[in-house]
Every structure is written in C-alpha cells, then in structure tokens.
N, C-alpha and C positions, 0 to 999 in steps of 0.2 A: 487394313490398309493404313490408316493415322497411324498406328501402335509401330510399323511397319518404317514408317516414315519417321517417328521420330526418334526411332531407334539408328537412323542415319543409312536405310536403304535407300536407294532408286527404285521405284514400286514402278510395273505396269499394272494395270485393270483393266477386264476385258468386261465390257457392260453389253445390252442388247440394245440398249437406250441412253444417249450421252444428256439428254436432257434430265435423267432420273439422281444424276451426280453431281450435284451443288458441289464443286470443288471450289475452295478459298483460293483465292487471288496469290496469297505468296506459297503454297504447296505446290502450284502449277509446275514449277520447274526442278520438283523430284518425283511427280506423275505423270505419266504418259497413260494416256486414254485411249485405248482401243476399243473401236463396234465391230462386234459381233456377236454369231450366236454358235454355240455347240454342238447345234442341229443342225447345221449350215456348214460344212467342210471348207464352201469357196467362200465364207466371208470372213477365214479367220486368216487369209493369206497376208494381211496386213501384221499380223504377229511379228515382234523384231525377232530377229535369229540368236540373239545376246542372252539370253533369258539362262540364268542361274539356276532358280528355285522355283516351281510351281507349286502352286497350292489351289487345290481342287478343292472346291465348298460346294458342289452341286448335286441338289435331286430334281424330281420331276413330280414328288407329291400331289403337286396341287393338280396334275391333270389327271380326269376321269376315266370310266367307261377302259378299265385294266393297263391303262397304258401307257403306265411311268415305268414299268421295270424296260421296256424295248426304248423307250425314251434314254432311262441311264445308258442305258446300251451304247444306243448312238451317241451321243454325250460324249462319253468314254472312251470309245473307239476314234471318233476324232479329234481326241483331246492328246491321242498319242500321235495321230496322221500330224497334226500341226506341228509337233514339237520334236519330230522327227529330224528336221534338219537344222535343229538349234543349239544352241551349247549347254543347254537344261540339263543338270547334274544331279536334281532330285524333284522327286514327285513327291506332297506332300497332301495325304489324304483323310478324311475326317469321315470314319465310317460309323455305321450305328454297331453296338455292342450289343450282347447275348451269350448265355453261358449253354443254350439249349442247341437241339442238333437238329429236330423242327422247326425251321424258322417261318414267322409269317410274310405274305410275300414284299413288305418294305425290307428287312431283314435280310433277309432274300436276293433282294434287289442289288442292297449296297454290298455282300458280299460278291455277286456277281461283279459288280464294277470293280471290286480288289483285283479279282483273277485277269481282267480285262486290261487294266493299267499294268499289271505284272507281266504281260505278254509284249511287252515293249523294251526297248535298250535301256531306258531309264530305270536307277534303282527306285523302289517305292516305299515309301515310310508312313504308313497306313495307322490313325490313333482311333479306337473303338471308343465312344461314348454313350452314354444312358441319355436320359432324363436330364437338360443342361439348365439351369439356375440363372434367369438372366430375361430382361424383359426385351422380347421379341422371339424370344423362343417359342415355336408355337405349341409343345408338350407344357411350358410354363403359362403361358397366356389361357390355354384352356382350364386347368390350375387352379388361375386365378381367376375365373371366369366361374366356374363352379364355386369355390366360395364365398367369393362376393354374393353373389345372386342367392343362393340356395344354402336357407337353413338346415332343412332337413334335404337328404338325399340317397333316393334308389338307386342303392349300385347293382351291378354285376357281377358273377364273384372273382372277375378279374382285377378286385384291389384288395386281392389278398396273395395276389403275385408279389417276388420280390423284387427291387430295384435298387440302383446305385448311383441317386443322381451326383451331380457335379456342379461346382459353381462356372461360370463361363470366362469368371477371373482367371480360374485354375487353368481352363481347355487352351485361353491365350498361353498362358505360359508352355503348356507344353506344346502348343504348335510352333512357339519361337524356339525354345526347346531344341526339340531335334533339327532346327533348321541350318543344315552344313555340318549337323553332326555325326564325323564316319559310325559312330557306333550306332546310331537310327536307321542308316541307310540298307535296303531291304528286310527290314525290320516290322510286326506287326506288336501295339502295343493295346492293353484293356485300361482306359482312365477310368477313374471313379473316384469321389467324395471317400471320406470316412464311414459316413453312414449307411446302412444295410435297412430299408425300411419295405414294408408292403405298400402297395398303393395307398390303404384306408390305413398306418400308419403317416404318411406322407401329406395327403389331403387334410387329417387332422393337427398336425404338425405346423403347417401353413396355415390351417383355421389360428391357432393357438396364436401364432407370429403376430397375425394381425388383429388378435384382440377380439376372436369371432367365435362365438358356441355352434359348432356343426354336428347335427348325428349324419351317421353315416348306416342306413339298413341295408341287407344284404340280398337278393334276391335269385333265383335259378332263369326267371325267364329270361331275361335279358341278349340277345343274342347280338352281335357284332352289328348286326344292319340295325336294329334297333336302338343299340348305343349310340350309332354312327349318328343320328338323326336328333337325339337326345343332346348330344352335344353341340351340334349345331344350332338346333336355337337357344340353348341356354348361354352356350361359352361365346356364342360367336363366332367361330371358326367356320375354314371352308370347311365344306360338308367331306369331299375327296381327303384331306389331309387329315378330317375328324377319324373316318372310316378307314386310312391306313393305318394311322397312329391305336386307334380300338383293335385293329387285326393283329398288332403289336404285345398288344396287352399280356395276352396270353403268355408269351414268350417271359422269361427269369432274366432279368439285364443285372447280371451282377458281376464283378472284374473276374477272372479265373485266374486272373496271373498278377503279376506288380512287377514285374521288370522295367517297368521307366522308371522305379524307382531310384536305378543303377543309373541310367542315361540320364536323366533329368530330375535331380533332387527338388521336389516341391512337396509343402506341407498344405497340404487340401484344405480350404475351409469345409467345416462344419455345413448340414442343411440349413439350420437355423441362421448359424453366419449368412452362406450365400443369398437366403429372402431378405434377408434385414438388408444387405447390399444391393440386392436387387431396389429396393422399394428405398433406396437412399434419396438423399434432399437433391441429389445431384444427378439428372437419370445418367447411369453409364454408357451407353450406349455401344454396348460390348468393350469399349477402351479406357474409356475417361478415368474413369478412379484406377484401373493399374496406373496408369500414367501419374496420376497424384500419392499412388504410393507405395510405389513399386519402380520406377524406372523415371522421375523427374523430383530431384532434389531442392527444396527451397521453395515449392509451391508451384502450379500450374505454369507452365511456360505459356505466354500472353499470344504468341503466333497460334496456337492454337484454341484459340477461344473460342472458336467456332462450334468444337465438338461439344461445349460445353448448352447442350442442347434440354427444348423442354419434353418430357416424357408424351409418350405419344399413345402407346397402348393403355387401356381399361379407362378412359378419361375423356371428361365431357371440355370444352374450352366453348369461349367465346370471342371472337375478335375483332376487332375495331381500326377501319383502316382509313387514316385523317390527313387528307391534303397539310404541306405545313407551306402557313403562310407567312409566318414570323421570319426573318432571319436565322438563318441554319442553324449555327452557335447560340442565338439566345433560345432557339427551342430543346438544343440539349442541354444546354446550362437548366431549365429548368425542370427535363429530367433529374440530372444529377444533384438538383435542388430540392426533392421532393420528401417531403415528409418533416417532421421534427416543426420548428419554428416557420418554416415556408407551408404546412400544412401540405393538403393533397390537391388545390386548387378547385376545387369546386363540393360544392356542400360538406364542410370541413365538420359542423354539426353530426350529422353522418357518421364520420368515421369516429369523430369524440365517444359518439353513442355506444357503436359494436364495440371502442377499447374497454369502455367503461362496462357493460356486458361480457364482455372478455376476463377482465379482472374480476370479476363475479364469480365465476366458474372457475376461478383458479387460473388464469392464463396469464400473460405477460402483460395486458397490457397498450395502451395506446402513448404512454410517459415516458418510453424511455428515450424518445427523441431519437437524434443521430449523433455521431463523433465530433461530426464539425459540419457545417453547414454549407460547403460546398463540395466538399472532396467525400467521394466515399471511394472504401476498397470492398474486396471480397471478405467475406468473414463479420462486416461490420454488421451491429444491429440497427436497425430503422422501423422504429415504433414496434409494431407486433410483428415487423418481416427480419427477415436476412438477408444478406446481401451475398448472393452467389457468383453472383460475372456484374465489373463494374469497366466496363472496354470503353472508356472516351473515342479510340482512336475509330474504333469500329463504330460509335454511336449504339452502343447497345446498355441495357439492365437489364438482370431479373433478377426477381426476388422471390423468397419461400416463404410461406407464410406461417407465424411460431403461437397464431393464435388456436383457440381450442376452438378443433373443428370436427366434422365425421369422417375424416379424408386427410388429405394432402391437398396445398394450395401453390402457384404460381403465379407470380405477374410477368411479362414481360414486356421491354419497352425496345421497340427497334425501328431507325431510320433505314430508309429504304428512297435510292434516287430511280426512277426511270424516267429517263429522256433529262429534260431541263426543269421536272419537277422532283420531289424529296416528299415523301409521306413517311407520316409517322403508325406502324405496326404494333398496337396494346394489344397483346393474348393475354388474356386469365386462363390457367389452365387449375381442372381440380379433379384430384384423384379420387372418386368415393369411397366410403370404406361401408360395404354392404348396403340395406333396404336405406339406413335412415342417413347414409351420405347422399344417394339419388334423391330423394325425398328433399334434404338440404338445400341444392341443389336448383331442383324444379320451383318451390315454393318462396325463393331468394331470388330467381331470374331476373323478372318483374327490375324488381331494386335493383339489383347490381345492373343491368342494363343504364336503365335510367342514370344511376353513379357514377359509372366506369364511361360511359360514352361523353357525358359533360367533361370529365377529366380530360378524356383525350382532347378535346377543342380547347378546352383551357390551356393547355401543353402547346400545342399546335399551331393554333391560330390567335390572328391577331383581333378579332372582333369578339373573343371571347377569354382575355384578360381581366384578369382579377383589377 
C-alpha cells in the first residue's frame, strides 16, 4: 500500500479492522479505508465502483480443523460478486508455486482460487511464488525461528526437497510490474530467486548468514502431524499455518518457466542477498528499502517516515512510557541533544563503562561523540549508535546500535499526545542472535531497566533534571 502510494496511486484497502491501520495523517487523502470482510458478501457493498486494479493478498492458513481451502473459496467467490459491477480492469494475484502435479492441500488451495477468480469478466494476472525472504513471512519467521533456537536439529527428510526462494524486494517488483500491463493480463507467471537450494541447503545457508554453526540430522520418522507440533513450539508459529506450510514441504517449489522475464525485466537478488536485507539496520517492512533504493532518489522522502519502523518479529523490547512534564520543545530539544557532550542524562558513568568495554572487544566505542551537538540527521554517528530516523517535526528518533553485541539493537524515542497530555514512548528493541544473545538479554535486564527508565524521566520530566 505505501509502495503503492508513493508511486503516485489513489490506493483503496479493504481491512476487517480500521483500528489495526495506524494510517499517517498526511496519506489520508490518497487512502480510502474501507471495512470489511471477504467472508461477508453484504459488508463489501461499500466498495467504490472506480476501482482499476485489484490485488488479492489472501488466504485462510491460519484457520483449523480443514477449513481454509472452502474459506478461499468463499473469499474468492465474493471477491468477483463485489467487483462485478465496478470499472476493475485487472485482478492481480499472488499464488503459491510448484512444479509437481500432487499438490498439498495449501497448494491446492491457492490453485483452486486461480480457477475461481478466472471465472469472472475480469482478466487475471496470477504471480506463483516459493519460499519469500522478508521478515514477516511466516515460511521465513519459522526459518528463523529454527535457527536461532536450535543448534543441532532433527529434520524430516522433507529438507531435502527442492525450492526456489525469493527476496520480497523482488515479489514487490513484480507485483508493480505487471500492474496495467496488457502483456500480464490473463497471464500466469512462476517467480523465483536465482538460487535452486534443498531445504537443509537453505536452513544451513541462513545458519551461515548469521554467523551460526547448525547440524542438520536426517531422520524417516518424522511425519507431517509431528513436524507440525515441532515447529510450533520451537519457531513459534501458529500451529494451523505450521501444519500447512509442513503439508507443503513435500511438494518441489521450483519456477518451470521464466517468462516474466519478457514482461518484467528484474535481476533477483541472490538467497544470501535477500537475508542480509532481510535482517537490515532498517526493518523493511516489505517497502522501505525498495523505496530507498529503487524508486526515491536523494534519500528517504521525510512524509514518509513513518514506515520507517522498529522490527518486530524474533525480538525481545522493553518499553518505557513517561508522562512529559517539561515544556514540549525543551523535552525534544533534549532528545535531539542526546549523547556526545550532553551525555545520556542519567548515570552517564554507565554508559562511559559499556564504551570502554565496547572498545575492548574491538567495537566502536563510546568517543566518537556526535556531528554537532544539536542537530542530527539520518546516517549520522552517535557515540556507539546510528542515526536512522532524525523526524523533528514528528518528534521521533531511533537509533541502531554499532556496538558489539549477540544481536542487533534499537532505541527509540517517540512523543505521543493524547488528550491535553504528551508522553514521551523509549522502546529498546533487541534482535538476539542464538542461545547467547537470549542469555544477553535476560542477565542485562536487571541494568538496562534500572538505566533506561532514569533516562526516560530525565528526558521527560521536570523533577528529574540533571
């Protein structure tokens, strides 16, 4: 939808839930918000009749007890009843890929909903994908969930299937791609990455990325219900989505064709590319870094700073939410004040210690101060962080932390008014990297509590001024 937006569409979004879409203040007036459900034929009558392009993103994974494929069904079937009497010139559909002719019943599913959406007056431009590279994916999340957690691990010998993942940089492209292009329209395409890998090429591939020794042993017993369970408590996943995505396994996802080659020239990143991008300083949030560099010349366009958000899967945070008593502007002044010669505002000892500690280990540092002592941009350095989003107008920072850790680190600093009061919102956010980032983690709590909470009142409030 942003990608969408700042490519200079009119976007609608049809949500189930208006509450779940934190839309920005200045996008408002190129989205139009529509509630409803897919399931619900009478509550999509609100649909304007204008509608160009649709794009269908939907399954029904997560529901149990067999009954996401009659779900797409209906889904599907009244995805054409709506759009029936509107000026929608293409259907634009994001199917799962397979090169086998057994398919399992997710597989299954989404080709059923091809044939369904084809049974309508609308042409339909249908892109087959694998395995998608991008955090939120829930084939990536579980991924990454295996091996973070688990050094050693009993597979099934379903990771010796092959597959064809993709980065989710690449899939935006070619969803914008074929969009209004006569040569896509009733068109079916197979996307896929460069790379041809087995599962246990794949998982060790990603161990490798992030700097992680994993064996991988093979076993026969392992049966689909049994996996399904296995992954649910180890990845975290729902257990319904665990148990499709395992039924999947089996099946060969690899391209049988390249003809979007022809229609839409794109050079695929690499597997290893799309983890390193995945697991960026800057979470993408399926858009943000195309936009940075691919489609927004000159650096980040400041209206949407919003997107520029903190990552949210595999990752522990802590948050601190501090009435501000100060005057508004002196309490972001000393945001944007923070660090270098203004210190951190509270047990500044502290933080001298971990730089000093830091530079032990080989790290950057607590010396290198800041550029200037009021002003920061994006990109600048601050002490051992970076400076990723520096929004005055919005009252926001965050920073990435560049000291040596087991993980990935974030700060963030955000005002926030409701009613005739303004609090000030510090997340630390921290990505772990296996047993001994968790570990990090739990046995630092304790202190960064204690550290991070005085900081916020010092920021914030006036009775706790340096």
């Amino acid at each position: 939808m942003p990608l969408l937006v700042e490519l200079g569409h009119d976007v609608v979004v049809l949500v189930r839930s208006k509450e779940r879409l934190n839309l920005p203040e200045r996008l408002k007036d190129r989205v139009q918000v529509v509630v409803g459900d897919l399931l619900d034929l009478k509550s999509l009558k609100n649909l304007p009749r204008d509608l160009e392009i649709a794009y269908y993103l939907i399954h029904s994974m997560g529901h149990g007890g067999g009954r996401f494929a009659k779900l797409d069904e209906i889904a599907a079937t009244n995805l054409i009843s709506a759009l029936k009497e509107s000026s929608t010139r293409q259907i634009i559909y994001l199917s799962g890929l397979s090169s086998d002719i057994a398919l399992s019943p997710h597989l299954a599913s989404r080709r059923h909903v091809e044939e369904l959406l084809r049974e309508g007056e609308i042409p339909v431009t249908v892109l087959r994908a694998g395995i998608i590279i991008g955090s939120g994916s829930a084939s990536f999340e579980i991924i990454r969930g295996l091996i973070e957690k688990l050094p050693v691990m009993v597979a099934p010998k379903w990771v010796n299937t092959a597959t064809q993942p993709i980065a989710i940089y690449d899939v935006l492209n070619y969803l914008i791609g074929v969009m209004a292009n006569e040569a896509a329209l009733g068109e079916t395409f197979d996307i896929g990455g460069p790379d041809i890998l087995t599962y246990k090429e794949l998982l060790l591939r990603f161990a490798a990325i992030r700097g992680l020794k994993r064996w991988i042993i093979t076993v026969p017993v392992l049966t689909p219900h049994l996996s399904s369970y296995w992954l649910y408590f180890v990845a975290a996943t729902n257990y319904h989505i665990a148990r499709t995505l395992v039924e999947s396994l089996r099946n060969t996802v690899v391209c049988s064709e390249n003809r979007i080659d022809a229609i839409v020239p794109n050079h695929c990143l690499t597997f290893d590319e799309a983890v390193r991008r995945a697991f960026s300083q800057i979470e993408e949030h399926a858009v943000i870094s195309s936009w940075r560099d691919a489609w927004v010349r000159g650096g980040l366009d400041p209206s949407l700073s919003y997107y520029v958000t903190l990552p949210e899967h595999g990752c522990l945070l802590a948050q601190r939410i501090v009435e501000v008593t100060l005057p508004a502007n002196e309490a972001v002044r000393r945001v944007f004040s923070i660090g270098g010669r203004s210190g951190w505002y509270y047990m500044n000892s502290a933080w001298f210690v971990r730089g000093a500690i830091d530079k032990l280990v080989g790290g950057v540092g607590i010396r290198r101060g800041r550029r200037d002592p009021i002003d920061l941009e994006p990109g600048d350095a601050l002490d051992f962080w970076r400076v990723l989003l520096a929004d005055r107008a919005e009252r926001r920072l965050l920073l990435y932390a560049e000291m040596k850790l087991p993980g990935e680190a974030w700060l963030e600093f955000k005002f926030v008014n409701k009613g005739e009061r303004s609090y000030l919102y510090q997340t630390a956010t921290f990505r772990p990297q296996g047993v001994w980032g968790r570990l990090y983690w739990y046995l630092l709590f304790p202190i960064h509590y204690f550290i991070f909470s005085g900081m916020a009142r010092a920021i914030a409030q006036k009775d706790h001024l340096n």
